[in-house]
Each structure stands twice: as C-alpha cells, then as structure tokens.
C-alpha positions as CSV (number, residue, x, y, z in Angstrom):
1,X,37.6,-9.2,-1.2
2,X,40.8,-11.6,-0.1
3,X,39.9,-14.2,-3.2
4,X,38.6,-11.3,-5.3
5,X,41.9,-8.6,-5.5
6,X,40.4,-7.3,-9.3
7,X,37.1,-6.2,-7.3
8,X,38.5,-3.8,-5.0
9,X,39.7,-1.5,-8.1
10,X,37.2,-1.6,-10.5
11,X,33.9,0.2,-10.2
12,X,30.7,-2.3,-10.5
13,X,27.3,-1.5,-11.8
14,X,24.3,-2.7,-10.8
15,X,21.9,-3.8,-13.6
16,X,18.9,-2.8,-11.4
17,X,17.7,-0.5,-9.6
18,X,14.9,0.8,-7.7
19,X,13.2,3.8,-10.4
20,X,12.3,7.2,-8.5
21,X,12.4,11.0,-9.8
22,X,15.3,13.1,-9.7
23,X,16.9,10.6,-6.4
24,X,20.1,8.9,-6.7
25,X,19.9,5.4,-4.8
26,X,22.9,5.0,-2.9
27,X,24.0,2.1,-5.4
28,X,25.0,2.3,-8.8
29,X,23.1,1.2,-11.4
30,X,24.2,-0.4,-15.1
31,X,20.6,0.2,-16.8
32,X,19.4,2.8,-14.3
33,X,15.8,2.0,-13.6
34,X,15.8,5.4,-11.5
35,X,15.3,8.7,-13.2
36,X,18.4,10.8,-11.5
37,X,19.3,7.8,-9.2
38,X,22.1,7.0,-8.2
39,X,23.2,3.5,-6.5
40,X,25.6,3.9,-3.9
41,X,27.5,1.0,-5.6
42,X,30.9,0.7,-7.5
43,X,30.9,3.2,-10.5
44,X,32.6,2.7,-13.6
45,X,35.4,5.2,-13.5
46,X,38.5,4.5,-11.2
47,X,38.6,5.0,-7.7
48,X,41.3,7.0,-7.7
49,X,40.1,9.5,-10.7
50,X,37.1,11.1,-8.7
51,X,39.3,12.3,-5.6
52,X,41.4,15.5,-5.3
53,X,44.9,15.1,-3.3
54,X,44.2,17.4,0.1
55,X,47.7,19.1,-0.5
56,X,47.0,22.6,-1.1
57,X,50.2,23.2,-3.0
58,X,53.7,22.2,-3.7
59,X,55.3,24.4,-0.8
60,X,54.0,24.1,2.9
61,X,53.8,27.5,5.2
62,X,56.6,25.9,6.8
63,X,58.5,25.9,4.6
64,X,57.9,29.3,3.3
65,X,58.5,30.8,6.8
66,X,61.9,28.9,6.8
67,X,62.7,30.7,3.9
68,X,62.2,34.1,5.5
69,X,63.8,33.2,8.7
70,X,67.0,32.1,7.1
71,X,67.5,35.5,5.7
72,X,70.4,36.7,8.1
73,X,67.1,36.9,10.4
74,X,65.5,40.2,9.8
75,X,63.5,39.4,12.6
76,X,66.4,40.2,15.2
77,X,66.3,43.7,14.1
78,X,62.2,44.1,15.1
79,X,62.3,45.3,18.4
80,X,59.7,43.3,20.9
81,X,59.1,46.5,22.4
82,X,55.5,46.9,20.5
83,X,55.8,50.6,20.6
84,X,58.7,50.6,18.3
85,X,57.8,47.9,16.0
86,X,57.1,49.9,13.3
87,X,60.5,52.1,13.4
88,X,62.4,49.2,13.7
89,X,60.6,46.9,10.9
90,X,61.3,50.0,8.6
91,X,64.8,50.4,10.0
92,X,65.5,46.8,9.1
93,X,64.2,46.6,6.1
94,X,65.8,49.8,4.7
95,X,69.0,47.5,5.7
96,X,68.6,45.0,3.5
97,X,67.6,44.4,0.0
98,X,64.7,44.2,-1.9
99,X,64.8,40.5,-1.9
100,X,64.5,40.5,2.5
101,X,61.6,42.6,1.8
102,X,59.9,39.8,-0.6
103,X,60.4,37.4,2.5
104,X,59.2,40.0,5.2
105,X,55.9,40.1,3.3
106,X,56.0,35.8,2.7
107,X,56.7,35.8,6.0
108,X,53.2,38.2,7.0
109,X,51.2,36.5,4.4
110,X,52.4,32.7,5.8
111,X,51.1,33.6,9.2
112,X,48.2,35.5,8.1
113,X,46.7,32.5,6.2
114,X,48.5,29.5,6.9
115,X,50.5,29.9,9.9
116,X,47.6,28.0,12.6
117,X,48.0,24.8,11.0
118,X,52.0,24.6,11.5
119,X,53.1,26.7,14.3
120,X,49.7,26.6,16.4
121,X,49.3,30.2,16.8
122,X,48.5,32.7,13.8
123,X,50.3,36.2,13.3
124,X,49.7,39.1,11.2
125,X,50.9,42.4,11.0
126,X,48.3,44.7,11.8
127,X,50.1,48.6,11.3
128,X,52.8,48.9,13.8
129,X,52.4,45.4,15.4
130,X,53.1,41.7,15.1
131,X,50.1,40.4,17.1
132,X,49.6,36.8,17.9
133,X,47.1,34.5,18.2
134,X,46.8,31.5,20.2
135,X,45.1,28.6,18.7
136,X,42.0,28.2,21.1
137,X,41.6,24.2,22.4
138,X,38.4,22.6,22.2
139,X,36.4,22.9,25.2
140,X,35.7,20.3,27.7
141,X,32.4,19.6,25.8
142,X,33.6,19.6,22.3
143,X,36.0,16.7,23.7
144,X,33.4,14.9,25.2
145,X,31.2,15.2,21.9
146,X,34.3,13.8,19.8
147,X,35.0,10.6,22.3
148,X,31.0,10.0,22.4
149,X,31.7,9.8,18.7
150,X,34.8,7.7,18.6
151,X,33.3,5.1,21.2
152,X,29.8,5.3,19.3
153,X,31.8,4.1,16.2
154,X,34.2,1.6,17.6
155,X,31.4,-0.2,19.0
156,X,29.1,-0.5,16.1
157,X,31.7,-0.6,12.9
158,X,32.2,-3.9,13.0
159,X,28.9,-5.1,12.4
160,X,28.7,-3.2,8.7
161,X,30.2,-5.2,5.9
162,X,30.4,-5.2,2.3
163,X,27.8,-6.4,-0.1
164,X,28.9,-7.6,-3.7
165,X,26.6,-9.1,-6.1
166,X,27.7,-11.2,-8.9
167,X,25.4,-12.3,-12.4
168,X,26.8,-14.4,-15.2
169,X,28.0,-12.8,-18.6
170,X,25.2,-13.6,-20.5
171,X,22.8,-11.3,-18.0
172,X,25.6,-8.4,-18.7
173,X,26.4,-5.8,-22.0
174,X,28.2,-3.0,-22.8
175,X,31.1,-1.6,-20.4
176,X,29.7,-3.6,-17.5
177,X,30.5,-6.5,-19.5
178,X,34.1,-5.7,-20.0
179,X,34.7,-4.0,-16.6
180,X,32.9,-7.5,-15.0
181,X,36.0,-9.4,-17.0
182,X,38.0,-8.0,-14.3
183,X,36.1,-9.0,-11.7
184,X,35.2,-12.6,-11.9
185,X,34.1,-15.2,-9.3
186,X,34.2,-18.5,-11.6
187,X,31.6,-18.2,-14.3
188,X,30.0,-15.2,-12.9
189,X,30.9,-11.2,-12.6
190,X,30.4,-9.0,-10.2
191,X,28.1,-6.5,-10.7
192,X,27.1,-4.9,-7.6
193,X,28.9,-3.4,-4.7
194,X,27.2,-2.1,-1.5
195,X,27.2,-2.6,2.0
196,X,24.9,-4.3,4.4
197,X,24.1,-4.7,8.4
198,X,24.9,-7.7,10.7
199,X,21.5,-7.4,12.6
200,X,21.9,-11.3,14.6
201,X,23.5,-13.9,15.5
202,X,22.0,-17.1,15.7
203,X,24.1,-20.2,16.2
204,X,26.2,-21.2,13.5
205,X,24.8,-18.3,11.3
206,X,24.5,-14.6,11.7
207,X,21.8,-12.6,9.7
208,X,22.4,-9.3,7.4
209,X,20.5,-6.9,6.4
210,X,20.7,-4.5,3.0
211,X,19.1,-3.0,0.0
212,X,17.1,-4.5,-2.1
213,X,18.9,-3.3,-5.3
214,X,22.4,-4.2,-4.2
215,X,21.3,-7.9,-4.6
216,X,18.3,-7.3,-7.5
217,X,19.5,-9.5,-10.2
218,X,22.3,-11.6,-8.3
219,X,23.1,-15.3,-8.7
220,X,25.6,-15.2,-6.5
221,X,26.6,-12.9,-3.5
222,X,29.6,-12.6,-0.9
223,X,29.2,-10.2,2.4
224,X,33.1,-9.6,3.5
225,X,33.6,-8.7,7.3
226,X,35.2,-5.4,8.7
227,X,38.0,-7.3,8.8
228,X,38.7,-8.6,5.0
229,X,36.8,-11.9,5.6
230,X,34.6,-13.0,2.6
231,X,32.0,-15.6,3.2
232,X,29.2,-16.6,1.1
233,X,25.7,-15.5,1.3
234,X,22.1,-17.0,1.3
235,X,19.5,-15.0,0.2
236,X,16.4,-15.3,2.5
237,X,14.4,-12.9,1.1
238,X,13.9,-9.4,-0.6
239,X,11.1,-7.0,-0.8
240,X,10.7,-4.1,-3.8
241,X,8.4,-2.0,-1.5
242,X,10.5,-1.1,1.5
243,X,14.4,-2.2,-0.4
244,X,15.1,-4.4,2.2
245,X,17.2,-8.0,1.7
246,X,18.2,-10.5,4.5
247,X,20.9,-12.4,3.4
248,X,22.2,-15.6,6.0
249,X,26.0,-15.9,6.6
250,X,28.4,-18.1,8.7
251,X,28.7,-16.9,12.5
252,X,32.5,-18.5,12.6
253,X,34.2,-14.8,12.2
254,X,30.8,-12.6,13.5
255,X,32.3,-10.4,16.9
256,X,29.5,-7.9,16.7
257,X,25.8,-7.3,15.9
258,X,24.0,-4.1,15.2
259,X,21.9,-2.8,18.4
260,X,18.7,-0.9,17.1
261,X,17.4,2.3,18.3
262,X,13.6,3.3,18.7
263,X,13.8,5.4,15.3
264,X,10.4,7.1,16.3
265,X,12.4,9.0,19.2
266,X,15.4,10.2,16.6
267,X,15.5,14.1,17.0
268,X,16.3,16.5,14.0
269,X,19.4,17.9,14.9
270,X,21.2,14.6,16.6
271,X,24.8,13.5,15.2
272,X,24.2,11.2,12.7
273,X,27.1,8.6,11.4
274,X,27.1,7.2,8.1
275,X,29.4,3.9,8.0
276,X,29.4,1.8,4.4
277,X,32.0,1.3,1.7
278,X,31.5,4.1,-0.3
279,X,32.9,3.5,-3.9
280,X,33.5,-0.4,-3.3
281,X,35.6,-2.5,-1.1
282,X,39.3,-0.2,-1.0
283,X,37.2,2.2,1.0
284,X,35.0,0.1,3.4
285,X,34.0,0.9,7.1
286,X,34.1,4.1,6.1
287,X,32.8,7.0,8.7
288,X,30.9,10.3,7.9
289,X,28.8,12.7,10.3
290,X,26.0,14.8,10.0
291,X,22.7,15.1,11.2
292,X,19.2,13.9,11.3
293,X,18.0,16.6,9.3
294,X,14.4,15.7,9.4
295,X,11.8,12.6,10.0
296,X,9.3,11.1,8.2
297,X,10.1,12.1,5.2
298,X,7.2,10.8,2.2
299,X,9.9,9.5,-1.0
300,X,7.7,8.7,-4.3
301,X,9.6,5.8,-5.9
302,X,8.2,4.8,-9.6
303,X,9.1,1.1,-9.2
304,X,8.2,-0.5,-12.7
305,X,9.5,2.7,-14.5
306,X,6.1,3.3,-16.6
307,X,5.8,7.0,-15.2
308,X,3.9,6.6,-12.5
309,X,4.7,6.6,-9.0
310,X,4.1,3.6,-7.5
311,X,4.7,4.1,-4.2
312,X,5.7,6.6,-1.0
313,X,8.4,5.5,1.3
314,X,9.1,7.1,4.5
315,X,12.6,7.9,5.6
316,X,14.7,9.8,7.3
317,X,16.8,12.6,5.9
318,X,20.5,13.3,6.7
319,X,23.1,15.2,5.6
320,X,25.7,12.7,6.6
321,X,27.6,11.9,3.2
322,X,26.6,8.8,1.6
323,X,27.9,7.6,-1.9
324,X,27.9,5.3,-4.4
325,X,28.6,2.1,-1.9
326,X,26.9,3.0,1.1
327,X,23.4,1.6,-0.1
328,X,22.8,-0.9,2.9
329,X,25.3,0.3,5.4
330,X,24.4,1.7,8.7
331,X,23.4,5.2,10.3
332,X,24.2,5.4,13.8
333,X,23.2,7.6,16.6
334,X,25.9,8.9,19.0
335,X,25.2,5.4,21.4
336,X,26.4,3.3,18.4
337,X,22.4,2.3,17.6
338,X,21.2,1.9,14.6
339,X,18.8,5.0,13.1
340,X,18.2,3.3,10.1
341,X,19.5,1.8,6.6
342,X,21.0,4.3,3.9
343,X,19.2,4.1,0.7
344,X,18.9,7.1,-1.4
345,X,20.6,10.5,-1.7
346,X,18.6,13.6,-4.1
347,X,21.4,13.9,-7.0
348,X,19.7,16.3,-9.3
349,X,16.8,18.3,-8.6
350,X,17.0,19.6,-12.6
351,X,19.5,20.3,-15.2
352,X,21.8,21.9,-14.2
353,X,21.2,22.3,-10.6
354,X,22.8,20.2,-8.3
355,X,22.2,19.2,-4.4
356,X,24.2,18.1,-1.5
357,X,23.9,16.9,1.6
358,X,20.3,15.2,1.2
359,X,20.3,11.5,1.8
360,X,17.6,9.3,2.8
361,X,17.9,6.4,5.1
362,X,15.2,3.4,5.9
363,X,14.0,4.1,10.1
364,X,15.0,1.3,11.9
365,X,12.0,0.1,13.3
366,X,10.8,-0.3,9.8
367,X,14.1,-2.5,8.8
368,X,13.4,-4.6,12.4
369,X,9.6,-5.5,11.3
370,X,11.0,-6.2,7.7
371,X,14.0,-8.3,8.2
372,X,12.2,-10.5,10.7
373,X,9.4,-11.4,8.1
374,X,12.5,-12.0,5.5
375,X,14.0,-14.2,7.8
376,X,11.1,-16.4,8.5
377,X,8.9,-16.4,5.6
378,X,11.3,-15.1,2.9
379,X,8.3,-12.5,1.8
380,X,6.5,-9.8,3.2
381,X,2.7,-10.1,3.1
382,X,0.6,-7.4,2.9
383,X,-3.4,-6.2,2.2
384,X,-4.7,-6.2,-1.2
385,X,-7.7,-5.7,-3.4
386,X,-6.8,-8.2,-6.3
387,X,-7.0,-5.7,-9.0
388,X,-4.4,-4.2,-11.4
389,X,-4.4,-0.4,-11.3
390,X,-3.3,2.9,-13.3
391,X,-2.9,6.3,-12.9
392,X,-5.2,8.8,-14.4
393,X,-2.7,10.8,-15.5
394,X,-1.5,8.0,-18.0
395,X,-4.8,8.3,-19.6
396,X,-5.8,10.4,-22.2
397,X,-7.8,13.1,-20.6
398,X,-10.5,13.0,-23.6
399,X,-10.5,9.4,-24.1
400,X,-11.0,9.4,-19.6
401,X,-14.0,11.9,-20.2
402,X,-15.5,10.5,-23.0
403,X,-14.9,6.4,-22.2
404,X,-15.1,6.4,-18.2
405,X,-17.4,9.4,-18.5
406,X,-15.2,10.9,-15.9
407,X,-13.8,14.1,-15.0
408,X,-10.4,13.8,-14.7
409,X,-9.9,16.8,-12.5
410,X,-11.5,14.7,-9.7
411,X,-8.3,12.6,-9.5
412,X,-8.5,9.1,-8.4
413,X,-7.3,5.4,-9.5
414,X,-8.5,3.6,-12.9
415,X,-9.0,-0.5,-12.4
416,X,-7.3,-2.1,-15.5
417,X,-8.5,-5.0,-14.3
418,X,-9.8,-7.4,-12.1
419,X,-8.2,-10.8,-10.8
420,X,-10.6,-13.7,-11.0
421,X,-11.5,-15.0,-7.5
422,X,-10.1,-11.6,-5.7
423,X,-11.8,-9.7,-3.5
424,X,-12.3,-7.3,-5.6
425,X,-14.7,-9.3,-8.1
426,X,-16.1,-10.9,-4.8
427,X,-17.2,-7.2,-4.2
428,X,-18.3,-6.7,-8.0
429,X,-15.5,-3.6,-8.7
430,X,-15.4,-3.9,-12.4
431,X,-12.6,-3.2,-14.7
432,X,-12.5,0.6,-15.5
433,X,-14.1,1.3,-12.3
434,X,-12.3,4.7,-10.7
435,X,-11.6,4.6,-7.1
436,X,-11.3,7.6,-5.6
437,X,-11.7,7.0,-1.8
438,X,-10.6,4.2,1.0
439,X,-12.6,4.8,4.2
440,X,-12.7,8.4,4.5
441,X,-9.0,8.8,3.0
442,X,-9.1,10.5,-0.8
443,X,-7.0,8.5,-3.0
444,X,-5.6,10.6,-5.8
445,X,-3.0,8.6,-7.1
446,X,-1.7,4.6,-7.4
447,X,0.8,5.7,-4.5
448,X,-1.7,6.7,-2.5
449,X,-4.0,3.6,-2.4
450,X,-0.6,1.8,-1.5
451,X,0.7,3.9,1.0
452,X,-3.0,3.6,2.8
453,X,-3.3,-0.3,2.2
454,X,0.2,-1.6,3.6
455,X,0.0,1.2,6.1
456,X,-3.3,1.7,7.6
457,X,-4.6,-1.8,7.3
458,X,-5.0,-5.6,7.9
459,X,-5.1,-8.8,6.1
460,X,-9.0,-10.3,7.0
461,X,-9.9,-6.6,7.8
462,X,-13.1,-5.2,5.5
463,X,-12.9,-1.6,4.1
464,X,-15.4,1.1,2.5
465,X,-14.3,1.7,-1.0
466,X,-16.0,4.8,-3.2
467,X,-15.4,4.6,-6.5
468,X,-17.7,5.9,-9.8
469,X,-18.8,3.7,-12.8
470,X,-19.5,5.8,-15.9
471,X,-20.1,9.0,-14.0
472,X,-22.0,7.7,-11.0
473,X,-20.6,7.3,-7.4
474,X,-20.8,4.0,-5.5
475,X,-19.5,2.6,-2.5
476,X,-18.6,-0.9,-1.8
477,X,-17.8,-3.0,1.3
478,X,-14.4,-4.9,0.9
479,X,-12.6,-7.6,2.6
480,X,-9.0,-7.4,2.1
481,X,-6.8,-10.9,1.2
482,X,-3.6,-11.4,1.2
483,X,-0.9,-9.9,-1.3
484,X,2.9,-12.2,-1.2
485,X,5.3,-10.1,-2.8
C-alpha cells in the first residue's frame, strides 16, 4: 500500500474466519474459526522465508560445458564421421590425462540433463555416437492457447485489487498484536490481507466484490488498485452464508471492470486463471493456471464453530493455485470472464496427509445475485421458519430416546426453540419438536434444512413440514417469513 510501506512485508492475520472441516479458506486467520482452514491472507512468517530460490545450483550447465571445451578442445579429435566416433573418442582420450577424461564425462552428463535449457538442443552419448536433439517448438496451437492466455489476462487483471482490513489494538492479542505494531493506519492495525473484484462502475464510485472473512471484524478497510493506488472503502454489506462482501470505492483511478461469465456453462477441463495477491500486497496481481476441475461441488462449512455443520455451499473446484491472499480475487476463463470468487482451498484431509491442488471458488452467477442485493439493501434476505435448531448428533443419544422419545437412527433436526410471533409458532411447531422432512425432501441434518430453504424456496411461499412429537409423526402446513441476515 503507497501510505502503508510496513504492510507489504509483514504477514497479517485475520481474527475471523469462516469454520469448516479439514478446508483452508483462502485467508489467513488469527483465531482460526475453521478446523484446517486456511485464509488466503497475510501469514505470520516472512514473505521471503516460505520460498525456495529457483537456481538449481551454484554452477550453470554452461558453465560446466565451458569447462570441458576449454580443455585444448578434446572435441577436435572426435571425428564427425559417426562411424568412427567411438575409435576416435578413445583415441583422444588415451591422449590426454585423466583429468580431460573427468571433463569428457561433465561434458556427456551436461548435455544429457541440462544441456536443452542453454544450448537449445540436448546431446548424449549413446555407445559410439554423439546424437543430438533438437529442442521441438510449440505447435501452432500451443501458441495460440498461450496468447488466448496472455490477452485473457491483460484484459481482466486490472480489475482485481487488494483487500486489507484493519481493527484497533484493543480487538488484537498475542503475535497479531505485535506484528499489527508494524503495520498501522492511525489508531488501528491491519489485520487482514486479501484480494477483491471490481464488478461496476457507477459514476463517481465503482463497486468490489470479496470474501466475507477478509473484512469479518474490520473497522477500517483500503482496496489498492493494480496499479499501487490505495483508496478507502465503504462497506455496503456482507453475508456469512455465501462469504460475499461489497465494499464502494472512488471511480477516479477505476480503468477496468470485471465481465461475468454464465458459470452454469463452465466445463471441467477449461483453463482456469487464478489472479489475487497471494501472501499480501509484495506479490499482487498475481497469475496461476489450472483447470476447472469439477462443478457443483456441495462444501459443509460449520459457521458458529459448535460442531455442527451449518451449512452446504456450492462451488467450483480448481486446481489453479490459490494461497493465503487470494481469498476474494478473481478466476477467469480463457475470455478474461469471471468463473467465480476464490474462497477455499482443502489443506489437510488428516494428520499427516496433505493435499494439493484442490481449491474452491464461489460460481459467478452466484456472486452477481449476491453483490447486487449487498449493493442495494446491504443484506441478503432469505426464507425462514423462526425457530432455533440443533443437530441430533449433538444430543445425547439416550437422553434423544428417552426425552424426545425418538430414535435417533431416523436422523432429522431438534427445535431448541421457537421465536414468538414466527411462523413457526403461527403453525404450532413446538420446542423439541424433530423435523425430519420439507415437502418431500428428507432433512437429516441442520445443513440440510438450509441448503433446501435458501435454495428451493420463497419468502410468502407455504411449505409441508413432517416432523414427530414424542414418537408420533405430524405434518404441518407453513408459511415462510422473511429471515435478514
């Protein structure tokens, strides 16, 4: 950030995010909500310390073969005539001592494994011969693929920025507190980094889009433009279900918005580009590729950490790296449209065993319905019952069987209780009540009844609910009202 230097170099946690199993959400967290998340936000450790140089060694294959070649040039004794090769080599080397022969071999073993990357071509000895290899070019389509690529980036990259989120002290401990000395804005730390979309432009102010827990906890937040610009932003809404935020900034340095794709048509097996700041703001508008690896994928994400899954968010998987930063940034098709908004990346399926290569991005035409309710109403509002729920599987199986009369095996959601006025007391659902099916759907779990709700229904529209009361099954009819998240 140009009035922030400190920010760029320090790794910033985020002191919430959103809680799932064994996923990492692509920001990084201070008091992890998420069991094996993590945020693709600053970490604590430098930059610097979690890359490895690319240099394979001290001495290049250039090198080494000038080494050999400046030997009084063995090579002038090899005959070209392939037929005597052999003689010749032998001839030659019996010429010289031992220490040609070390460079002879360096000079095989150069070519054999390094050669391609300096010279072009590749050589080995193979018995009696020196045989070459020509480096073969990419063909006419490769080079088309790779420019579709180049253009698809060049004309989207600018409308991904950097997210950071600053908290005051106070809201702060530990390391985060010490690491957030470095990187203050006035009174306040920062204590997120992500990376967001430029979605509109509206007049004087142009509209971005991110994660929900880049900005969960903020009291202040700066977007900063592709190129180093860092304006203020106005939160106009966020909403815990889907991780979506919309934050308003000044248009004054906006050249380019996001264009959307129809994410229903993606294709597993299409190039995919990640584009973010992974690791913070040193290494924004960064560009990885991959592919869309699969669609509709069904995420359970425990959002108020009690054990239960609260909810199941689709998305679509990739294998496009996205890291710590990238929370919020775009993934692009090979037109430059946006397939959707990265989120969440599997981490750790178990102790000791690691993944790769799974991350989970937010389908566009999702983030399109979102952000425009953001925008106007600053909520999203969806069907409810008016009821608080819990899992069975939090319950005691004996106390479920002998309390509720109820067996447990059966599955289904327990009503902790019921909201005055709701819809659910206008339909006389009682607290302890079990649902167990909506319509003809089976609902098994908390999730479940969610997923169904936001998902398959209306505000106003009136639903069949089965549920069983002490061991007997009833069925009630149910208008749904309004829920404002």
């Amino acid at each position: 950030m140009n009035d922030n230097k400190n920010t760029e170099n320090e790794e910033l946690n985020n002191n919430s995010a959103r809680p799932a199993d064994n996923f990492e959400a692509t920001n990084h967290s201070k008091a992890n909500n998420k069991e094996n998340f993590e945020a693709t936000n600053h970490g604590k450790e430098n930059n610097k310390g979690n890359f490895e140089a690319t240099n394979h060694g001290k001495e290049s294959n250039k090198g080494n073969f000038e080494a050999y070649s400046s030997k009084e040039n063995i090579e002038n004794n090899i005959s070209k005539d392939s037929a005597n090769n052999q003689a010749n080599f032998n001839e030659a080397v019996k010429n010289k001592n031992n220490v040609n022969l070390k460079y002879a071999l360096m000079f095989a073993t150069v070519f054999a494994l390094g050669g391609l990357s300096v010279f072009g071509v590749q050589g080995f000895m193979q018995g009696a011969k020196i045989v070459q290899i020509s480096k073969v070019a990419p063909s006419a389509q490769e080079e088309a693929s790779e420019t579709t690529n180049i253009n698809a980036v060049s004309k989207s990259k600018d409308a991904v920025v950097s997210v950071v989120s600053y908290a005051s002290p106070k809201n702060l401990s530990g390391l985060s507190n010490i690491i957030g000395d470095k990187a203050k804005k006035g009174d306040l730390q920062a204590i997120a980094n992500g990376s967001g979309v430029i979605y509109k432009k509206d007049g004087a102010y142009a509209y971005v889009v991110t994660n929900h827990h880049v900005i969960n906890g903020a009291e202040k937040v700066d977007v900063v433009l592709s190129d180093g610009t860092s304006v203020g932003a106005e939160i106009l809404g966020s909403d815990i279900w889907t991780d979506l935020t919309v934050l308003k900034i000044s248009a004054e340095n906006v050249k380019v918005i996001m264009a959307f794709s129809n994410s229903d048509e993606v294709a597993v097996g299409q190039t995919a580009l990640a584009i973010g700041s992974p690791l913070g703001l040193s290494l924004s508008n960064s560009v990885t590729r991959g592919i869309v690896s699969s669609k509709e994928r069904q995420i359970p994400i425990d959002i108020n950490n009690d054990g239960s899954y609260d909810w199941y968010q689709t998305v679509i998987q990739t294998d496009a790296a996205i890291n710590p930063g990238n929370s919020g940034g775009a993934l692009i098709n090979s037109s430059g449209e946006l397939i959707g908004i990265n989120e969440l990346k599997i981490s750790n399926v178990r102790e000791g065993i690691s993944a790769e290569g799974i991350g989970f991005v937010i389908p566009a035409n999702e983030v399109k319905i979102i952000a425009e309710q953001l925008e106007k109403n600053g909520k999203v509002s969806r069907p409810a019952l008016g009821v608080q729920l819990a899992s069975l599987s939090t319950i005691n199986k004996n106390l479920a069987e002998e309390k509720l009369n109820y067996d447990t095996s059966k599955k289904g959601v327990v009503i902790k209780s019921v909201e005055a006025g709701s819809a659910a007391e206008k339909s006389n659902l009682k607290d302890y009540d079990i649902i167990t099916k909506i319509n003809d759907t089976n609902i098994e779990s908390i999730a479940d009844l969610r997923k169904y709700l936001f998902e398959k229904t209306k505000i106003g529209e009136t639903i069949n609910i089965t549920y069983y009361r002490q061991g007997k099954e009833y069925q009630t009819k149910l208008t749904l009202a309004r829920l404002d998240q």
